[in-house]
C-alpha positions as CSV (number, residue, x, y, z in Angstrom):
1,X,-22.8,16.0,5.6
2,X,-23.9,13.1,3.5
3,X,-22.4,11.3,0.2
4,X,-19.7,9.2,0.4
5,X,-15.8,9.1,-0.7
6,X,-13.7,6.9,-2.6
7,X,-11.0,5.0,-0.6
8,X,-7.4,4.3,-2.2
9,X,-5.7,2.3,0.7
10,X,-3.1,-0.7,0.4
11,X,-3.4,-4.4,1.4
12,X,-1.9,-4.3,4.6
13,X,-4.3,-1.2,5.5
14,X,-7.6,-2.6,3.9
15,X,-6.8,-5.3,6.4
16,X,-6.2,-3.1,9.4
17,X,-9.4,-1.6,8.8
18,X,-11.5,-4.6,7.6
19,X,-10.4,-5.7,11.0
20,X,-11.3,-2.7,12.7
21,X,-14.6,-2.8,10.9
22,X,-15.4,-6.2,12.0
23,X,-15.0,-5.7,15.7
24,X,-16.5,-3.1,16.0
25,X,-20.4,-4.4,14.4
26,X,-23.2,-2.3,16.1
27,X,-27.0,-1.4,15.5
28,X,-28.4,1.5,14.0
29,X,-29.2,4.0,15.9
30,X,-32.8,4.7,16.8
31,X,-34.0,6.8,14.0
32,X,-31.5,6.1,11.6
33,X,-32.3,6.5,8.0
34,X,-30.2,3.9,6.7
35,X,-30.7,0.9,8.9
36,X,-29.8,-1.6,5.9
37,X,-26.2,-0.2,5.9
38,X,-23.6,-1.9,8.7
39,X,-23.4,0.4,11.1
40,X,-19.9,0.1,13.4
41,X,-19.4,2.1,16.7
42,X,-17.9,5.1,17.2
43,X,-14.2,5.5,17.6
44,X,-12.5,5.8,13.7
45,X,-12.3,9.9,12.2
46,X,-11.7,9.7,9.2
47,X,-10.3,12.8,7.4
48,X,-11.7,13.4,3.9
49,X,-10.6,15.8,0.6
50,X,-13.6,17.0,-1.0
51,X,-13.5,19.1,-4.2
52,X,-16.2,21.6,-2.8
53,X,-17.5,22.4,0.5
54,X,-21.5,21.6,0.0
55,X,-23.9,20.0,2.3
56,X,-23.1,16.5,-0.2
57,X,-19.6,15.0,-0.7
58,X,-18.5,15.5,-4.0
59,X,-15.5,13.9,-5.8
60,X,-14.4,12.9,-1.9
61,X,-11.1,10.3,-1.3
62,X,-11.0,8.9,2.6
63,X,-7.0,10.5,3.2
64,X,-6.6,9.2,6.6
65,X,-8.0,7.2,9.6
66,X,-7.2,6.9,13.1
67,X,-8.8,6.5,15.9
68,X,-10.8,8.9,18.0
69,X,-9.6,10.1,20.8
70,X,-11.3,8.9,24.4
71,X,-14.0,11.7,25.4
72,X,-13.1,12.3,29.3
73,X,-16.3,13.0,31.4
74,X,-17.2,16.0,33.5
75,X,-14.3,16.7,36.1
């Protein structure tokens, strides 16, 4: 899926995640289309409302963040 989505957060949490953001600077993946943007690595899920389900976000608002959950390897 591909658009984007509004984000209404407060201070405190615009700071938590600016922070977040900051550490967590990568490079683009090889083949990405949008190599201008900052890319950050993976560990934030985001969970988005979206007025209808299409293949772009439309009228979308962030709702929550946390972080991922550790993948664990083959046991």
């Amino acid at each position: 899926m591909s658009g984007s989505a509004n984000i209404a957060l407060t201070k405190a949490m615009r700071e938590r995640l600016y922070q977040r953001v900051q550490a967590g600077k990568g490079t683009p993946p090889t083949g990405a289309d949008k190599v201008e943007g900052e890319w950050i690595k993976p560990g934030l899920v985001g969970r988005v409302k979206t007025l209808k389900r299409e293949d772009k976000l439309r009228h979308a608002t962030l709702r929550a963040i946390r972080e991922a959950e550790p993948k664990n390897g083959p046991e």
